[in-house]
DRENSELO-765894 format. One record per residue (C-alpha): residue number from 1; residue in three letters; x, y, z. Coordinates in nm, 2 decimals, m for minus. Layout:
> NUM; ALA; X; Y; Z $
...
//
This chain:
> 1; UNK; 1.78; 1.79; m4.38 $
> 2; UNK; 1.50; 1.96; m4.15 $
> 3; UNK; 1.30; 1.68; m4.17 $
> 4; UNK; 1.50; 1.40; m4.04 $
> 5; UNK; 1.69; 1.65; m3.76 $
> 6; UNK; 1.33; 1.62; m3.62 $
> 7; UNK; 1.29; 1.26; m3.71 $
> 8; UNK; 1.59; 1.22; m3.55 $
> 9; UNK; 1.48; 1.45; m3.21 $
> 10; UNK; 1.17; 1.28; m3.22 $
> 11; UNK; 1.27; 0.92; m3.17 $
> 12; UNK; 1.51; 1.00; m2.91 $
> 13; UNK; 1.27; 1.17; m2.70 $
> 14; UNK; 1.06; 0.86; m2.74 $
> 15; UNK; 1.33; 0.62; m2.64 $
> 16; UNK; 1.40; 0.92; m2.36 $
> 17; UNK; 1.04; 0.86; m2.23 $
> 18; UNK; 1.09; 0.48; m2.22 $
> 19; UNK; 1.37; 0.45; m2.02 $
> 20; UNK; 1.21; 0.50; m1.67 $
> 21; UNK; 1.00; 0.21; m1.77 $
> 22; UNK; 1.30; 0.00; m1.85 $
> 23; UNK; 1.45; 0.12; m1.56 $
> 24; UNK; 1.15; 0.02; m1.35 $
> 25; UNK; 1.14; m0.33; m1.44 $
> 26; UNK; 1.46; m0.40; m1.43 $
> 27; UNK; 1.50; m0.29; m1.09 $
> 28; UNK; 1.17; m0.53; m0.97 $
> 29; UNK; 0.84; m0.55; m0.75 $
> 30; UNK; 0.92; m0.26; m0.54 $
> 31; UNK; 0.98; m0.02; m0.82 $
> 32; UNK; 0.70; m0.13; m1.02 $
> 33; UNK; 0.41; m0.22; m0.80 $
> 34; UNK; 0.13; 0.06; m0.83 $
> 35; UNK; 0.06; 0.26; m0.50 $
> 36; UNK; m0.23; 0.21; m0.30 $
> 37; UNK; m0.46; 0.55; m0.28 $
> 38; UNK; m0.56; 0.61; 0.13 $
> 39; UNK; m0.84; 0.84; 0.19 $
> 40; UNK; m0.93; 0.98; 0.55 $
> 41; UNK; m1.32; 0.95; 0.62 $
> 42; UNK; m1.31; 1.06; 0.94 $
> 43; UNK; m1.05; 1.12; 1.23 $
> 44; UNK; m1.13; 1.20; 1.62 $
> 45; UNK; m1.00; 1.25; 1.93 $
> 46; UNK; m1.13; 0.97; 2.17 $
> 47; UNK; m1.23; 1.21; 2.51 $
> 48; UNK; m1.30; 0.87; 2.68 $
> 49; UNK; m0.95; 0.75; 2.61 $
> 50; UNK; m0.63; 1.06; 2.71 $
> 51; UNK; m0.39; 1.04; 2.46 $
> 52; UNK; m0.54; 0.84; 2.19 $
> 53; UNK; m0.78; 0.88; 1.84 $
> 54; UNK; m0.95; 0.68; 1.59 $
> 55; UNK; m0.94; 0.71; 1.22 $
> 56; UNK; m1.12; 0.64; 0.94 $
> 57; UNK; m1.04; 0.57; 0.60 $
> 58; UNK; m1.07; 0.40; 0.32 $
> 59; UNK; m0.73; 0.21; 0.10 $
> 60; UNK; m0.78; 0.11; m0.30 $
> 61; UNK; m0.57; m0.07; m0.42 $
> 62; UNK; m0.54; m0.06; m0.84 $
> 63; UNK; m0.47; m0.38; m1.03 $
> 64; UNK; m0.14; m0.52; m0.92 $
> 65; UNK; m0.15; m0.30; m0.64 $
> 66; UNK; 0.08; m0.39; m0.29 $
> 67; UNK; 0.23; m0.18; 0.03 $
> 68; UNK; 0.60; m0.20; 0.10 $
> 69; UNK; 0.62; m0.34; 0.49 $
> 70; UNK; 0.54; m0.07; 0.71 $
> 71; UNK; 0.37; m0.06; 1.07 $
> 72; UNK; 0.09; 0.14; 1.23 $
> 73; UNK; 0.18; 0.14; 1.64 $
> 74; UNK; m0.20; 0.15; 1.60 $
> 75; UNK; m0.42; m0.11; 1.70 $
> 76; UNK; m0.60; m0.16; 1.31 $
> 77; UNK; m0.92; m0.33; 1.18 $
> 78; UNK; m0.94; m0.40; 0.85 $
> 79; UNK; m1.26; m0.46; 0.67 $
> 80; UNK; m1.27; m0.59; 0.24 $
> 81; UNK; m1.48; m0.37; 0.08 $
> 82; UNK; m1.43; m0.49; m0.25 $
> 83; UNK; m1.16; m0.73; m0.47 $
> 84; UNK; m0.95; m0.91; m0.32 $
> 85; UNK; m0.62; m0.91; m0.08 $
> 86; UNK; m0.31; m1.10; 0.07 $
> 87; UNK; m0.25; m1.02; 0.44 $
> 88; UNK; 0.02; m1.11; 0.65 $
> 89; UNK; 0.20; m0.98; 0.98 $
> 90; UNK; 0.56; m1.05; 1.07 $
> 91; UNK; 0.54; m1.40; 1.27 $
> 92; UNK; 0.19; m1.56; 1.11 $
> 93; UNK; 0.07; m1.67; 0.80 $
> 94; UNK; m0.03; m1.50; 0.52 $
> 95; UNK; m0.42; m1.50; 0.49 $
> 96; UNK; m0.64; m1.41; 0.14 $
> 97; UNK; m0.97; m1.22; 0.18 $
> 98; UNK; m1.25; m1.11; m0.04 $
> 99; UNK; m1.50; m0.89; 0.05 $
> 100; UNK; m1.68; m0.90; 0.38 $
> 101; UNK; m1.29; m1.04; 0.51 $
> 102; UNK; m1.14; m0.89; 0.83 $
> 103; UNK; m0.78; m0.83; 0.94 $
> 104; UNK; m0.65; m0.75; 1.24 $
> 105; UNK; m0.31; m0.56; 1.34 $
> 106; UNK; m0.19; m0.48; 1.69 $
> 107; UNK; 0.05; m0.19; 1.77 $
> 108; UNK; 0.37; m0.40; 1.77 $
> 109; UNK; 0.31; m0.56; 1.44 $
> 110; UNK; 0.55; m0.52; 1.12 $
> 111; UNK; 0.30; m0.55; 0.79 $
> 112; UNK; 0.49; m0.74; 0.58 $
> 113; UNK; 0.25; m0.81; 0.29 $
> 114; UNK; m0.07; m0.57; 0.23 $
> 115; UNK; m0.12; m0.67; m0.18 $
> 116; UNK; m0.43; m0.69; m0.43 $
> 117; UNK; m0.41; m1.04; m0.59 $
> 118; UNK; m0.57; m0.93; m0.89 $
> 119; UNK; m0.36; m0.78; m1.22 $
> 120; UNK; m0.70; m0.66; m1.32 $
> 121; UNK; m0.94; m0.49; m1.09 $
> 122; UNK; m0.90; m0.26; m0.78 $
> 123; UNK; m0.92; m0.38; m0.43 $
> 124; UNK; m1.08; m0.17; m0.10 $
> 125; UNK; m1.06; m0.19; 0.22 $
> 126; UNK; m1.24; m0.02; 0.53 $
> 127; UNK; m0.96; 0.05; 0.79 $
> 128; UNK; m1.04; 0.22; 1.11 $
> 129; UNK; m0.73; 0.27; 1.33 $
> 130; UNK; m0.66; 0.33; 1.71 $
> 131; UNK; m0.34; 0.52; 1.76 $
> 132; UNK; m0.18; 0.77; 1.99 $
> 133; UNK; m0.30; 1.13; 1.90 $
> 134; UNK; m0.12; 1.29; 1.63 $
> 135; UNK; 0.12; 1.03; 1.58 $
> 136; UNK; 0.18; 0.93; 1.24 $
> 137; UNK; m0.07; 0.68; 1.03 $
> 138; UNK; 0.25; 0.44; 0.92 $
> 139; UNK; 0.64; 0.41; 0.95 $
> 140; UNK; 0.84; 0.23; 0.64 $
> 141; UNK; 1.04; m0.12; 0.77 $
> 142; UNK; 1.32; m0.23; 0.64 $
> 143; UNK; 1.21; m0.54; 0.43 $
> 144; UNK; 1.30; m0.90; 0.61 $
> 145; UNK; 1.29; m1.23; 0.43 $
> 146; UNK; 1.05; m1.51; 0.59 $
> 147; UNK; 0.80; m1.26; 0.70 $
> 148; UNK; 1.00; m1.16; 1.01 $
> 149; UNK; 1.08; m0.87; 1.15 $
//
């Protein structure tokens, strides 16, 4: 009787630890879409410039990897490291770059796609960002169809 009490236990808690991945997919993209990983390189106060600083940093995204629209109030310069990315701002096109690519976005811009178009290796990108001093690095948007704000 023991025995299949922790049969029993034991495929529940499986079936337990599936559900949030059931739960995931079901829900979609949002849900499921793997995080990018940001790390700072460097961040300074720009003497030259009352008010503002630059940062530094790098973003990875894994396989499958995409932002949820969001906006700097920054004026950002994106450089592709490595892999390769789909770009587009509220109002334009989307563009695709590879490494060596370049992105611009200017303090009023909504980015509504920031995604790795590959399901199987990471994409990097060199961002340097000029932004009012201590303000934050991004702000969530509510998501708009047509790539509009």
């Amino acid at each position: 009787m023991m025995a299949r009490q922790i049969a029993e236990l034991w495929w529940g808690a499986r079936w337990l630890a599936l559900l949030p991945c059931a739960l995931a997919s079901i829900a979609g993209d949002a849900a499921t879409t793997p995080p990018a990983t940001v790390t700072t390189l460097m961040q300074r106060e720009l003497a030259d410039v009352p008010g503002k600083e630059a940062l530094m940093l790098t973003v990875e995204y894994p396989p499958g990897g995409a932002s949820l629209p969001h906006r700097h109030d920054a004026d950002v310069f994106v450089y592709v490291l490595a892999g390769e990315v789909i770009m587009q701002v509220a109002g334009q096109p989307a563009v695709t770059l590879g490494p060596g690519g370049t992105f611009f976005e200017g303090p009023a811009d909504v980015h509504v796609k920031s995604a790795n178009t590959s399901e199987r290796t990471p994409a990097k990108l060199l961002v340097v960002m000029l932004k009012e001093r201590g303000a934050p690095v991004s702000r969530a948007v509510a998501a708009a169809s047509g790539g509009s704000p």
